[in-house]
Residue, then its C-alpha position, 0 to 999 in steps of 0.5 A: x435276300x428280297x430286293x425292293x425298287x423304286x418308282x423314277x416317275x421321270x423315266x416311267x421305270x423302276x430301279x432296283x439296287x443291289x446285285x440287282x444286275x447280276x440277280x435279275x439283268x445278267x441271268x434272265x435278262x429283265x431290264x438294263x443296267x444303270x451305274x453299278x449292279x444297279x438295273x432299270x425295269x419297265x413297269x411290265x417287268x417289274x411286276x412279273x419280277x413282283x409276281x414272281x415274288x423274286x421282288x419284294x416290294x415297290x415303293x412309291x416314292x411320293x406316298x413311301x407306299x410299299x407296294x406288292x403285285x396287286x396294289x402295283x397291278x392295280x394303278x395300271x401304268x400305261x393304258x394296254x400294260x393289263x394286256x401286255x402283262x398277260x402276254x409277258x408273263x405267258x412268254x415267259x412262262x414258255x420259256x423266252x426272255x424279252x423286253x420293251x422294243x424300245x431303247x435303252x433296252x435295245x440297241x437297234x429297236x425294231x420299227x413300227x408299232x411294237x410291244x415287245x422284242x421276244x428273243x430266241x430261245x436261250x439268248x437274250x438281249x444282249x446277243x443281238x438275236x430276235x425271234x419276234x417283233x411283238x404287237x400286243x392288242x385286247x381283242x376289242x382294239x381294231x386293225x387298221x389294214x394299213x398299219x399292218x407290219x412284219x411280226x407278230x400280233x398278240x390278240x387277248x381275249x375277254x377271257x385273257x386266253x392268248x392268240x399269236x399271229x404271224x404276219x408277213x408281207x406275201x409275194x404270190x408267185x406261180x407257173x401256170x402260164x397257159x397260152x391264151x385264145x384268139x377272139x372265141x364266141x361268148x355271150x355276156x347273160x346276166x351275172x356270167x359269161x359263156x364262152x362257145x367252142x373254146x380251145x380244150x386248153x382254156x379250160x384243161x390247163x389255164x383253168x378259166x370257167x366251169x364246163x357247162x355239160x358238168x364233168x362228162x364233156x368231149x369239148x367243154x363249152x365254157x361258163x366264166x365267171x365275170x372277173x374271167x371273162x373281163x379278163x380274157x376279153x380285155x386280151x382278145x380271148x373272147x369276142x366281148x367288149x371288155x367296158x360292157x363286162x366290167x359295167x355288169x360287173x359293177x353293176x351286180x357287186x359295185x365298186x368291190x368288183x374293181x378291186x377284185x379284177x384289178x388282184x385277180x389280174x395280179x395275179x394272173x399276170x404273176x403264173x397264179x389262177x385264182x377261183x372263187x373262194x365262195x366256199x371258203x368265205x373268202x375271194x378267191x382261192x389259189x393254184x400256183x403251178x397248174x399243169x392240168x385240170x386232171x392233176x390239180x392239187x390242193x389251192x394253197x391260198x386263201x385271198x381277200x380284198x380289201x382297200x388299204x384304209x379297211x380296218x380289222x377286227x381281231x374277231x373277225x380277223x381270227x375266224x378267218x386265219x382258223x379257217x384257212x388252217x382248217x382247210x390247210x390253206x394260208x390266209x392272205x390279204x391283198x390291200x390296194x391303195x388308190x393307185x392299185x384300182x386303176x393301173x394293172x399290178x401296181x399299188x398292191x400290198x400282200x399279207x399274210x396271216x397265220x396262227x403261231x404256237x411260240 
C-alpha cells in the first residue's frame, strides 16, 4: 500500500502516517520519527521518496492538491532545494543514506554551512557515525576564502553533472633544514638577484636559486628569485639591503609580493622549500624533505596565495584542483588575514582542496 504525506507549512516538513516510520526512517533512514509510526521529512527527502514512487502523493493542505514529483518539484521549497536535490538523490543512488545537518535529524549537527550529514556506508542516523560534512552550490554561487570549512563542497554544473571536493585545513610541514650562509656577494639587477661564489649548499641542498652556468657547473653562481633573495638578505645570507629587495619586489608585482614573502617565509621557517610554481599556474610549488638537489623528487603541493576576504569561483576553483591531480600534486590555498602581511608565520590559514569519488 502507497503512503501520501502532507505539507506542516509551520514546520517547512512533510508528514507521513502509517507505518511510515518503520517503511521509510527505520530501514533507509529518511527523516525523524514523530509520535507513533508517524515520521517527518525535509522536503528534499520527500520528493526522492515522490521520485522513487515509494510515496504516492503530497497533499497540499491549503488547495487539498495531490501533488506527484513534478508539481512537487515544481513549487521549488527553499531557493538551493534544485541543486540539493541533485546531489541527494546522486548520493543515494551510490548507495549512502543521509539527512539535512540540522536538528531534529541530528543530534549533534555538524557546524558551519552545511547541507547535508552523509553517513558511512551501511549506517545511518541513528549510529552516530559521519562520513561527510556536505555544502551544496550551482556552480554560479561564488566562495568566499573565508567561509571556507572542514567537508565536502558539491558543486552542480549547468549540465546537473556532479563535483566533490574534499577540503581540509592543511598544516605544511617539512625537513629540509640546510644551514644558511654568512653575508656572500649579490647583486640586486632588475627582477632578480645574483648571488656571487655561494657555498655548494646554498644551492645543492637548501635549493635556493638556479645556477647561472645552467647544469654543467664546478661552483654554482647563483640566480635568485626576489622572494629568495628578501629571504636570505633578511637573515644576512647575502650582502643586500633587504628594504631595497622588498621595494623591487613591490615595485615589479604590488601588494601580491607581500603576501607571497610573508607564505614563502612560512614556509621555510616550517622545513618546506617553495619554487615558482610558474608552470603550474600557481605560486609555488612544494619539497617537503629535501636532501640534495641530485635526489630530488616529485613536489607534492601546489600552493596559492590569496587574502582571506578573496572570493572563489567554483569554475576557476576546479580548474585548479584538476590541475594539481593531473600533475599528481594536491592543491593548497594559504589565506592571510590582515594580521599575516606583516608579522612572520602569524595569521596564515592552510586548505586543502581535492577532487572525491563518494
Amino acid at each position: 500500500m502507497s503512503l501520501e504525506g502532507r505539507f506542516d507549512d509551520e514546520a517547512g516538513v512533510v508528514r507521513v502516517g502509517g507505518d511510515a516510520r518503520q517503511r521509510y526512517h527505520d530501514s533507509r533512514g529518511y527523516g525523524y520519527p514523530l509520535e507513533g509510526n508517524e515520521i517527518a521529512l525535509a522536503p528534499v527527502e520527500a520528493a526522492h521518496l515522490l521520485y522513487r514512487g515509494d510515496l504516492e502523493a503530497v497533499v497540499d493542505d491549503e488547495s487539498g492538491e495531490r501533488l506527484g514529483f513534478r508539481a512537487f518539484a515544481a513549487r521549488e521549497p527553499g531557493t538551493k532545494f534544485g541543486v540539493r536535490f541533485l546531489v541527494y538523490a546522486d548520493l543515494r543512488s551510490r548507495g549512502f543514506y543521509l539527512s539535512p545537518a540540522a536538528s531534529p535529524w541530528l543530534a549533534d549537527p555538524p557546524d558551519g554551512d552545511v547541507d547535508f550529514a552523509v553517513f558511512p556506508r551501511g549506517k545511518g542516523p541513528g549510529d552516530g557515525d559521519i562520513a561527510y560534512a556536505l555544502q551544496v552550490i550551482g556552480e554560479r554561487t561564488d566562495i568566499p576564502a573565508n567561509e571556507l570549512t572542514d567537508g565536502v563542497l558539491a558543486v552542480v554544473d549547468e549540465e546537473s553533472e556532479i563535483t566533490y571536493f574534499d577540503v581540509n585545513p592543511r598544516d605544511p610541514r617539512g625537513s629540509s633544514d640546510a644551514p644558511l650562509p654568512d653575508d656572500c656577494g649579490a647583486d640586486l639587477l632588475a627582477d632578480r638577484v645574483v648571488v656571487w661564489d655561494p657555498p655548494e649548499d646554498l644551492y645543492e641542498r637548501a635549493f635556493y636559486g638556479q645556477p647561472l652556468e645552467g647544469r654543467e657547473y664546478d661552483r654554482p653562481t647563483i640566480q635568485c628569485s626576489l622572494l629568495e633573495a628578501a629571504y636570505l638578505a633578511e637573515r644576512g645570507a647575502i650582502d643586500l639591503d633587504p628594504d631595497a629587495v622588498r621595494e623591487r619586489g613591490r615595485d615589479v608585482e604590488g601588494n601580491r609580493f607581500d603576501r607571497r614573502l610573508h607564505v614563502y617565509t612560512a614556509l621555510r621557517e616550517r622545513g618546506v622549500v617553495p619554487k615558482t610554481g610558474y608552470k603550474f599556474g600557481a605560486d609555488f610549488r612544494t619539497y617537503a624533505d629535501v636532501e640534495s638537489v641530485d635526489e630530488l623528487g616529485h613536489s607534492e603541493l601546489l600552493i596559492r596565495v590569496h587574502p582571506n576576504e578573496y572570493v572563489f569561483e567554483p569554475r576557476d576553483l576546479a580548474l585548479d584542483v584538476r590541475l594539481a591531480h593531473g600533475v599528481r600534486k594536491t592543491m593548497v590555498f594559504a589565506l592571510l588575514g590582515e594580521q599575516g602581511r606583516d608579522d612572520a608565520g602569524a595569521g596564515i590559514e592552510w586548505w586543502s582542496i581535492e577532487r572525491l569519488t563518494p
